[in-house]
Every structure is written in C-alpha cells, then in structure tokens.
MISELO-575069 format. One line per field, with one value per residue (C-alpha): residue number from 1; residue in one letter; x, z, y. Coordinates in nm, 2 decimals, padded with zeros to 4 digits. Example, Ala and Ser with C-alpha at 12.3 -4.5 7.8 and 13.67 -1.06 7.14 Angstrom:
2
n	[1:2]
res	[A:S]
c1	[01.23:01.37]
c3	[00.78:00.71]
c2	[-00.45:-00.11]
This chain:
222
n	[1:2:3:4:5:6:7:8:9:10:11:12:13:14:15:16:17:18:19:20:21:22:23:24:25:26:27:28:29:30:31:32:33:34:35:36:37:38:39:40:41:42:43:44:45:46:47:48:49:50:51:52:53:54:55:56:57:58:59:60:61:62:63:64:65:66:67:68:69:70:71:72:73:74:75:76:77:78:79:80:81:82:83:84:85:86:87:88:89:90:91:92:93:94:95:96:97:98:99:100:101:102:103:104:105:106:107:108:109:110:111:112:113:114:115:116:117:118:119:120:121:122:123:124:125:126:127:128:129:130:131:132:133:134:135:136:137:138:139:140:141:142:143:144:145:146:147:148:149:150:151:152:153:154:155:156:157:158:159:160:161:162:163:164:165:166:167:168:169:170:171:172:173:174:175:176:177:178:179:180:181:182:183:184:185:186:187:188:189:190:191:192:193:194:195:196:197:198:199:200:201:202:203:204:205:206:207:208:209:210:211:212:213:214:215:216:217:218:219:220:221:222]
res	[X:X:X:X:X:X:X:X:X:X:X:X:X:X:X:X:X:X:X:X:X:X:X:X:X:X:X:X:X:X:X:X:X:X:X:X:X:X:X:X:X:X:X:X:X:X:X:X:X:X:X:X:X:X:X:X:X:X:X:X:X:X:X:X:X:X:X:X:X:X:X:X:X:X:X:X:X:X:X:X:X:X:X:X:X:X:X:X:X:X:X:X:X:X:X:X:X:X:X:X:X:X:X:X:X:X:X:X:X:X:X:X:X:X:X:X:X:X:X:X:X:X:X:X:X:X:X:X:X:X:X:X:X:X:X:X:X:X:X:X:X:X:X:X:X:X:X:X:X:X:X:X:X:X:X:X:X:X:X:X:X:X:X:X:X:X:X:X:X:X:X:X:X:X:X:X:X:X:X:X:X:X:X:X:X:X:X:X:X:X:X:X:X:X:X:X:X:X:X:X:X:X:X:X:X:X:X:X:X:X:X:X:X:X:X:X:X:X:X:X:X:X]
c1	[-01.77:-01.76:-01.71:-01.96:-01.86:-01.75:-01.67:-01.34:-01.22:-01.57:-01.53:-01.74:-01.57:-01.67:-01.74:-01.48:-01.54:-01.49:-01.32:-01.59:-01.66:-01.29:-01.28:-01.56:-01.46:-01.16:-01.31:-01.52:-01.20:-00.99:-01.31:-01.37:-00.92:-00.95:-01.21:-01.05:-00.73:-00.93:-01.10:-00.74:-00.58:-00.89:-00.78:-00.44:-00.52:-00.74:-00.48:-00.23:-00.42:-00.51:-00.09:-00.05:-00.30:-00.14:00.19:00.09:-00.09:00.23:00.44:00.21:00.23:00.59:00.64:00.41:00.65:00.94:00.83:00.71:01.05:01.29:00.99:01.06:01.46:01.40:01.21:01.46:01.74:01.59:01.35:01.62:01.34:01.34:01.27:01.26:00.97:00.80:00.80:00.65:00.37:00.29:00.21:00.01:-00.20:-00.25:-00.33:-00.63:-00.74:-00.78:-00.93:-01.19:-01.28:-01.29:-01.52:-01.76:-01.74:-01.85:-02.12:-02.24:-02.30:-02.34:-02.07:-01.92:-01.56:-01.44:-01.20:-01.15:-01.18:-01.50:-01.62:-01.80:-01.51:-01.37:-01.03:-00.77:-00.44:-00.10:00.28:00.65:00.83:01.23:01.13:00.99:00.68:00.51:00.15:00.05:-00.33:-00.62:-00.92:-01.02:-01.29:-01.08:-01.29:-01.27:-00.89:-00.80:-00.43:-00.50:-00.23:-00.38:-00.74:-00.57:-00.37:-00.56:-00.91:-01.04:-00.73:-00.70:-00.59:-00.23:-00.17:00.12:00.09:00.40:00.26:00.34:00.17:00.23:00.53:00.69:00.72:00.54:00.48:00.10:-00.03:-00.38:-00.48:-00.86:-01.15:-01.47:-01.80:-02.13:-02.46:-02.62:-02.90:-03.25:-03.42:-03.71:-04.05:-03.88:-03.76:-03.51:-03.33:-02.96:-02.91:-02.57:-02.50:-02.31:-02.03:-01.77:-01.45:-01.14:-00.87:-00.49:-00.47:-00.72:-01.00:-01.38:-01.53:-01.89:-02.06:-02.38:-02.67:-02.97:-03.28:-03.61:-03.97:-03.99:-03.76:-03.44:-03.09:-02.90]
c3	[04.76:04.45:04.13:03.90:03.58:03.27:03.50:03.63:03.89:03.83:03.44:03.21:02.95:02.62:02.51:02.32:01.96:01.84:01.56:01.32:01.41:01.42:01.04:00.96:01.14:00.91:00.60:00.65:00.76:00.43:00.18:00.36:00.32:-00.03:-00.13:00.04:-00.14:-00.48:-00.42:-00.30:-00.65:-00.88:-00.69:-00.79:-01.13:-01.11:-00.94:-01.25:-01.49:-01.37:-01.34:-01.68:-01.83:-01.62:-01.74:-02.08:-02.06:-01.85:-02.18:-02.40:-02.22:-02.19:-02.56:-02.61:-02.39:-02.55:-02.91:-02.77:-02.63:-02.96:-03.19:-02.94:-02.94:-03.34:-03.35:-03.15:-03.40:-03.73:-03.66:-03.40:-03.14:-02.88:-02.60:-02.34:-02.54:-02.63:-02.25:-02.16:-02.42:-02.35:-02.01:-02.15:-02.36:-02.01:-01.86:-02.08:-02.08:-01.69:-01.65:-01.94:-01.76:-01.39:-01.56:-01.69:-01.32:-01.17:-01.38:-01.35:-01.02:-00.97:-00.78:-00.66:-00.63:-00.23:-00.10:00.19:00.23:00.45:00.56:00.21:-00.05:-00.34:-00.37:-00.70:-00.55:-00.73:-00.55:-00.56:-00.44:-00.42:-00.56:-00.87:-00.81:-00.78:-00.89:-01.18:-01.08:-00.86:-00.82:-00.46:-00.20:00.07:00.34:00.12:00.03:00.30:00.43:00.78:00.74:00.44:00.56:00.85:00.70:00.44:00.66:00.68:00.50:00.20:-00.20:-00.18:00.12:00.14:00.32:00.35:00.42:00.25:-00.03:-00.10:00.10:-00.05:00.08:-00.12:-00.08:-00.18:-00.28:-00.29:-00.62:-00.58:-00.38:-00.55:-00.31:-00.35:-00.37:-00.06:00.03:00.04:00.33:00.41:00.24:00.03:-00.33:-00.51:-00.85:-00.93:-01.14:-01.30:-01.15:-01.31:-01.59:-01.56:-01.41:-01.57:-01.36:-01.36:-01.56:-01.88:-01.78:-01.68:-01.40:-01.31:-01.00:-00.88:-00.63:-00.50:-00.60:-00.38:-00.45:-00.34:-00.61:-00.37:-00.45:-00.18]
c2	[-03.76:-03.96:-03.73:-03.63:-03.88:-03.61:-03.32:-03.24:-02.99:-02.83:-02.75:-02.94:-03.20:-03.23:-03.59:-03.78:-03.84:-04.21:-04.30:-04.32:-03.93:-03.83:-03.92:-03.78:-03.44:-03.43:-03.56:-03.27:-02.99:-03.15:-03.06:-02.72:-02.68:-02.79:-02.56:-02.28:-02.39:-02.37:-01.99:-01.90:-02.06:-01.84:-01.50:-01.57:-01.63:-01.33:-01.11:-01.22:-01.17:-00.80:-00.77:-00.90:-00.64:-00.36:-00.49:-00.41:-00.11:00.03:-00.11:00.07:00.41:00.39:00.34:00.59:00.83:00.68:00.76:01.15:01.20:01.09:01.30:01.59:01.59:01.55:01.88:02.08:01.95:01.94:02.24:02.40:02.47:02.72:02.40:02.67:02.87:02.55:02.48:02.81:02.77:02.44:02.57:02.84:02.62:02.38:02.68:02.81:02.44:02.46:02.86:02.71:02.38:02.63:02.87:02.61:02.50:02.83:02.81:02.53:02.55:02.92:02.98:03.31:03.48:03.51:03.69:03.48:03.05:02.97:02.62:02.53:02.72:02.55:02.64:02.67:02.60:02.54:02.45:02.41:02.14:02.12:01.72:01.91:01.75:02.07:02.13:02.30:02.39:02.22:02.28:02.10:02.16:02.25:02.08:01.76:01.74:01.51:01.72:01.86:02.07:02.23:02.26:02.42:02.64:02.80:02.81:03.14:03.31:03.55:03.48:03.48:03.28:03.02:02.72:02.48:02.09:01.74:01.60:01.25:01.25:01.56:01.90:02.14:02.52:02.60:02.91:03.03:03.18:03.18:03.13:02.97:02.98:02.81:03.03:03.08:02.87:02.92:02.99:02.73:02.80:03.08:03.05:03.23:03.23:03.33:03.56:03.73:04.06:04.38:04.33:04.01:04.04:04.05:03.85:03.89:03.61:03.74:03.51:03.67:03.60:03.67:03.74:03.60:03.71:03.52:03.68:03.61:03.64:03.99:04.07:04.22:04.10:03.98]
C-alpha cells in the first residue's frame, strides 16, 4: 500500500517551512527576544533604583542610631545616669503609650474584657526569648496571627496562660495578659445599642477598663 504523502508511521507531519519563512520566523523570535531583553533591562533599573533609595534610607536610620547611641553614653557620663532606671522608665513610658492606644481600641469598637480566648478574641500578648528578641506588647486577633502553634495553644484558655512556639524563627515563651472580645451581634430584624455598664475597672496595671452590654428594643441588658 503506497503511503499517504506527509504522514509517517500514522502521526501527521507538519509542513516544512522554506527559507523565506524560516527567516521570517526568526526575524520575528529576535524582535519578540529583544524586547523581552529591553522590559528585562527597565526592571533592573527599576529594582536598583528601589536598592539605592533603600540604601539610603538604611544609611540615614543608622546614623540616626549612631548619633542616639554616642548622645546616650554622653548622658550617663556627663549627667552620671542611672542607665538601668532610665531603662525601666523608658519602658514605662512605652507602656502607657500601648494601655492608651488599647483603650482607645476597646472603644472604638465596643469591645469587652473575657476571661477566656474564644473564636473571635483579640488578644494582648507579650514574650521572652533566650535570643532577647522577646516582645514587649501585641495586640493580635488570635484567629488572624498566622502561628498554628499559638492559635492552638492559647484557644479557649484563661489570662495567664503560657504558650512556648517560634516566632520568626526564634523560640519565644508567650504569656497571655488579656482577652479583648467583640460585642455580640444582633439578632436579625432586632436592633440594639451598647451601652457602658457599672463603674470602670481598675486593672493590675492602673489602666480602666469598661464593660459593655448590648441593649435591645425591649430595653433588657444582656
């Protein structure tokens, strides 16, 4: 049986281009390469660029560290500074900037003190790390933070409760110091306003607190 012209062994050939349509096919590959080549050369530039203003914003902030650090050393040895006591306020003063900044928080968005992390808690958290990379204070919703391990460990748990997983690759111990929970949601077709109930609460650490309720139109507190 005579073959079938441009098939062989039953798988169809494709035709051969001439020459004419050879050079055309990579006249047409080298301006597609060469304009590939020219978006490739303006990213670089662009990626440079954005190095060479992150260069000198790093130089700037490091300067800017430099210059803290040598005013600091001269403090402690013309003014003969207690550094430890200067350490210990500083915190205090980053403190009151972060119980401030919480509260406005709460009210913000009407939130109430838990006792206990549920599903929808905002939590404050703060750590050690033997790295000394510990945290200070965060405010986080739990079920947003992104660590497993932490979500895990602290769901459905008490203030006060340690939970030992890595944070950006170091080990740190977290402690819960407070639970922050959303007002309760309104039941379809009813509406409610929240309102402040009883006197504010004094925490451990001298900050008030206030506690919400949800009040429907039948005028009960929940």
């Amino acid at each position: 049986m005579k073959a079938i012209r441009g098939m062989q062994r039953g798988v169809k050939q494709e035709p051969k281009l001439n020459k004419t349509e050879m050079i055309q096919s990579m006249d047409k590959e080298l301006k597609n390469l060469q304009m590939a080549g020219r978006v490739t050369q303006m990213m670089v530039q662009q990626v440079m660029q954005n190095m060479q203003n992150l260069s000198q914003d790093l130089g700037k902030a490091f300067g800017i560290i430099n210059e803290m650090q040598y005013k600091v050393l001269a403090m402690q040895s013309v003014g003969n500074f207690d550094m430890a006591a200067m350490a210990v306020k500083a915190d205090e003063l980053r403190l009151n900037d972060f119980i401030e900044t919480s509260d406005a928080e709460d009210k913000a968005g009407n939130f109430t003190i838990g006792d206990k992390v549920q599903d929808d808690s905002t939590v404050i958290i703060t750590s050690t790390s033997g790295e000394n990379a510990g945290i200070f204070r965060s405010r986080i919703k739990l079920a947003e933070c992104g660590v497993p391990a932490l979500t895990k460990g602290l769901a459905g748990q008490p203030v006060g409760t340690k939970v030992t997983c890595k944070l950006n690759g170091a080990e740190h111990v977290v402690e819960l110091l407070a639970v922050r929970n959303p007002p309760p949601a309104t039941p379809a077709g009813e509406t409610a306003t929240v309102v402040a109930v009883g006197e504010p609460v004094v925490n451990a650490d001298g900050s008030e607190s206030q506690e919400y309720a949800r009040v429907p139109n039948n005028g009960t507190v929940h």
